[in-house]
KEZAMAR-180008 format. One line per field, with one value per residue (C-alpha): residue in three letters; x, y, z. Coordinates in Angstrom, 1 decimal, padded with zeros to 4 digits, m for minus. Each point is the difference from the previous one (the first is absolute). Example, Ala and Ser with C-alpha at 12.3 -4.5 7.8 and 13.67 -1.06 7.14 Angstrom:
BEGIN
aa <- [ALA|SER];
X <- [012.3|001.4];
Y <- [m004.5|003.4];
Z <- [007.8|m000.7];
END
This chain:
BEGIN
aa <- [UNK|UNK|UNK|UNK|UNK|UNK|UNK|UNK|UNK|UNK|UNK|UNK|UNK|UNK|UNK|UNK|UNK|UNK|UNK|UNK|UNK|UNK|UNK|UNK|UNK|UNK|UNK|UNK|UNK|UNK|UNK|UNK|UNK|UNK|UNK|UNK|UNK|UNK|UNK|UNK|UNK|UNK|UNK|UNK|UNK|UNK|UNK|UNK|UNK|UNK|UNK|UNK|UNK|UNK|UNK|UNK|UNK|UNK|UNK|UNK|UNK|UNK|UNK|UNK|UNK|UNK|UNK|UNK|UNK|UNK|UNK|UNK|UNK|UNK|UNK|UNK|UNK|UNK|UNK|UNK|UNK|UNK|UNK|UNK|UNK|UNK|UNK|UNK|UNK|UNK|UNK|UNK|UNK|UNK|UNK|UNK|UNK|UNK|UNK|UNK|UNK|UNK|UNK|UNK|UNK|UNK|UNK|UNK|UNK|UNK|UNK|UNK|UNK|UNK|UNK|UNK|UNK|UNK|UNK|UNK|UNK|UNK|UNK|UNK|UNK|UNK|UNK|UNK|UNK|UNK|UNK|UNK|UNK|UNK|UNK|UNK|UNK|UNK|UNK|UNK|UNK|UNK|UNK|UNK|UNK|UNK|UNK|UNK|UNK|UNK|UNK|UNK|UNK|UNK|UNK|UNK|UNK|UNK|UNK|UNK|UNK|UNK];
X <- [m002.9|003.1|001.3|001.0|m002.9|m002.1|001.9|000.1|m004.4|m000.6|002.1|m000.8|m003.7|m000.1|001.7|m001.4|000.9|001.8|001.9|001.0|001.6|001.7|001.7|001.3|002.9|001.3|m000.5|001.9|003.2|000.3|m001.0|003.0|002.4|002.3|m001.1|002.6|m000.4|000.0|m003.2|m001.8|000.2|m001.7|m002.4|m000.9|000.0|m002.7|m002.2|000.3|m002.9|m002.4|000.7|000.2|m003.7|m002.3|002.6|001.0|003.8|000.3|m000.9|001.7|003.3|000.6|m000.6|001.6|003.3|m000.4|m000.9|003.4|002.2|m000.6|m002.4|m002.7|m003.7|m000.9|m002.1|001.8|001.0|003.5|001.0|000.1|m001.7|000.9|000.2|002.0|002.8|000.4|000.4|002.3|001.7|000.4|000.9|003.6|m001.4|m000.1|m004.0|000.7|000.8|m000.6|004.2|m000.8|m003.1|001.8|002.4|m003.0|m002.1|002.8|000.1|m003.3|m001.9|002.1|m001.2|m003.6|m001.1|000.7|m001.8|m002.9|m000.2|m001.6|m002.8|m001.0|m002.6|002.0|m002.0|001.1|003.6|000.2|m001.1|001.7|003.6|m000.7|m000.8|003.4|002.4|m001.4|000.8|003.1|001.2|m001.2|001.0|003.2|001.5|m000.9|002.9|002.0|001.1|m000.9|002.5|000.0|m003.7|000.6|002.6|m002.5|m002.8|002.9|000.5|m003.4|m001.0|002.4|m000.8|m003.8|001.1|002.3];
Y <- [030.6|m000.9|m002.3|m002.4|000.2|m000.5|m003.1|m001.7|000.6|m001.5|m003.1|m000.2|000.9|m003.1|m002.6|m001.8|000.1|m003.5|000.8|002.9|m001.8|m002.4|002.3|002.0|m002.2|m000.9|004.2|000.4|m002.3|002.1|003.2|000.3|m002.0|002.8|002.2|001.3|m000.7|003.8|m000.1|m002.9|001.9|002.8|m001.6|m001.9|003.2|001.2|m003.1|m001.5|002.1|m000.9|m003.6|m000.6|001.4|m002.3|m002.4|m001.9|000.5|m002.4|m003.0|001.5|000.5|m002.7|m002.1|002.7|m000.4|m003.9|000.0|002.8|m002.1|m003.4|m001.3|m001.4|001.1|m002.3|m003.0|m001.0|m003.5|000.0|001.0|003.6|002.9|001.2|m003.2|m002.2|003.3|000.3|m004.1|000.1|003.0|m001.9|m002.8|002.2|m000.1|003.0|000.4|000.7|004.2|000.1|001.1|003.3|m000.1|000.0|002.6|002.5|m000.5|001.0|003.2|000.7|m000.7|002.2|003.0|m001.0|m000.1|003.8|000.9|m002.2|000.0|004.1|m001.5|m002.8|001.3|m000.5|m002.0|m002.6|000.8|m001.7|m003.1|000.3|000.9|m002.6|m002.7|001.1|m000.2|m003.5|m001.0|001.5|m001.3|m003.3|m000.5|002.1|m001.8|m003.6|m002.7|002.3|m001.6|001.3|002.3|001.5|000.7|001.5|001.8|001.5|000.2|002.7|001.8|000.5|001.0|002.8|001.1|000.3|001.5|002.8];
Z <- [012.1|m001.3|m002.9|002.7|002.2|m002.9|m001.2|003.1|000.5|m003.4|000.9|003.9|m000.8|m002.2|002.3|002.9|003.5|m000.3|m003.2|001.7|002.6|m002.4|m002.5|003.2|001.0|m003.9|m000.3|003.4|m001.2|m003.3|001.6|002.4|m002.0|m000.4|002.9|002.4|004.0|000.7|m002.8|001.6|003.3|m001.3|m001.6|003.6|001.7|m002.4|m000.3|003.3|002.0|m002.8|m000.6|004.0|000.2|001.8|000.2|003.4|000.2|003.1|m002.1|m003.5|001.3|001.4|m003.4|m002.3|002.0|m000.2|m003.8|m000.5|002.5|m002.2|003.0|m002.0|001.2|003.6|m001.2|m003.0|m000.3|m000.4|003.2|m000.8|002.0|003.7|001.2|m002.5|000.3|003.9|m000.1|m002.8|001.5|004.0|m001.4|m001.2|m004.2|m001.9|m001.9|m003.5|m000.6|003.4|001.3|000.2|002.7|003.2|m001.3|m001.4|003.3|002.1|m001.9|m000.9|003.2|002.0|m002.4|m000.8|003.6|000.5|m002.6|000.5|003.7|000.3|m002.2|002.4|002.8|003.2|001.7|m003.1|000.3|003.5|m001.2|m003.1|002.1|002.3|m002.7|m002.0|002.9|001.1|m003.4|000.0|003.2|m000.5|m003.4|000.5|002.6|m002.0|000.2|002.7|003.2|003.2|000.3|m003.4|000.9|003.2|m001.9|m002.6|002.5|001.6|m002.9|m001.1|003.2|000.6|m003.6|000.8|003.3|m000.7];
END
């Protein structure tokens, strides 16, 4: 066993669960406080199997992006949270660090879904596909007039068909 490893069972052996949990984030924010980007990748590449062990990453993600996007968590009083962004966001406001949403979805979702899509059992991915497009038509086409929807109805249409 190493100096480390020895260091860090004498101080984790003596700490409980909850203290645990408490020094991690002031730990975290000194930790990484001069940490490249290329570093912190690495790091998530390494420690990412075993912290996402046993965990359910259809209800984490969803709240991990919210917390990094400045949405609040859904069910806090001041209007944060899924809901108090999309109204903010219809109603033609800007949530607070949120600018850079609509710009990073257009970017990332294109490239996630590749890469995620092999590990869904197929007979998932039709309801999945079929769930995304309504959304995407329905939302995409929001505020157009008839035209401009029968104009990206077209174009979405010959896309999926050629």
């Amino acid at each position: 066993m190493s100096e480390m490893d020895a260091l860090m069972e004498a101080m984790m052996g003596s700490m409980s669960k909850e203290d645990r949990l408490k020094i991690m984030e002031t730990m975290m924010e000194k930790f990484f406080a001069d940490v490249t980007v290329e570093e912190k990748q690495k790091m998530m590449e390494q420690m990412m199997p075993r912290m996402m062990e046993g965990v359910n990453m259809m209800e984490m993600m969803p709240r991990m992006m919210m917390g990094m996007m400045g949405g609040g968590q859904s069910g806090d009083e001041s209007g944060g949270g899924m809901t108090g962004m999309m109204s903010k966001m219809m109603a033609g406001g800007q949530e607070k660090g949120m600018p850079m949403m609509p710009h990073m979805m257009t970017h990332m979702m294109p490239h996630c879904l590749p890469m995620m899509l092999p590990h869904v059992p197929p007979e998932e991915r039709v309801d999945f596909v079929l769930n995304m497009i309504t959304t995407l038509m329905e939302h995409g086409s929001a505020g157009m007039s008839e035209d401009e929807k029968n104009e990206f109805v077209a174009k979405v249409l010959e896309r999926v068909t050629s």
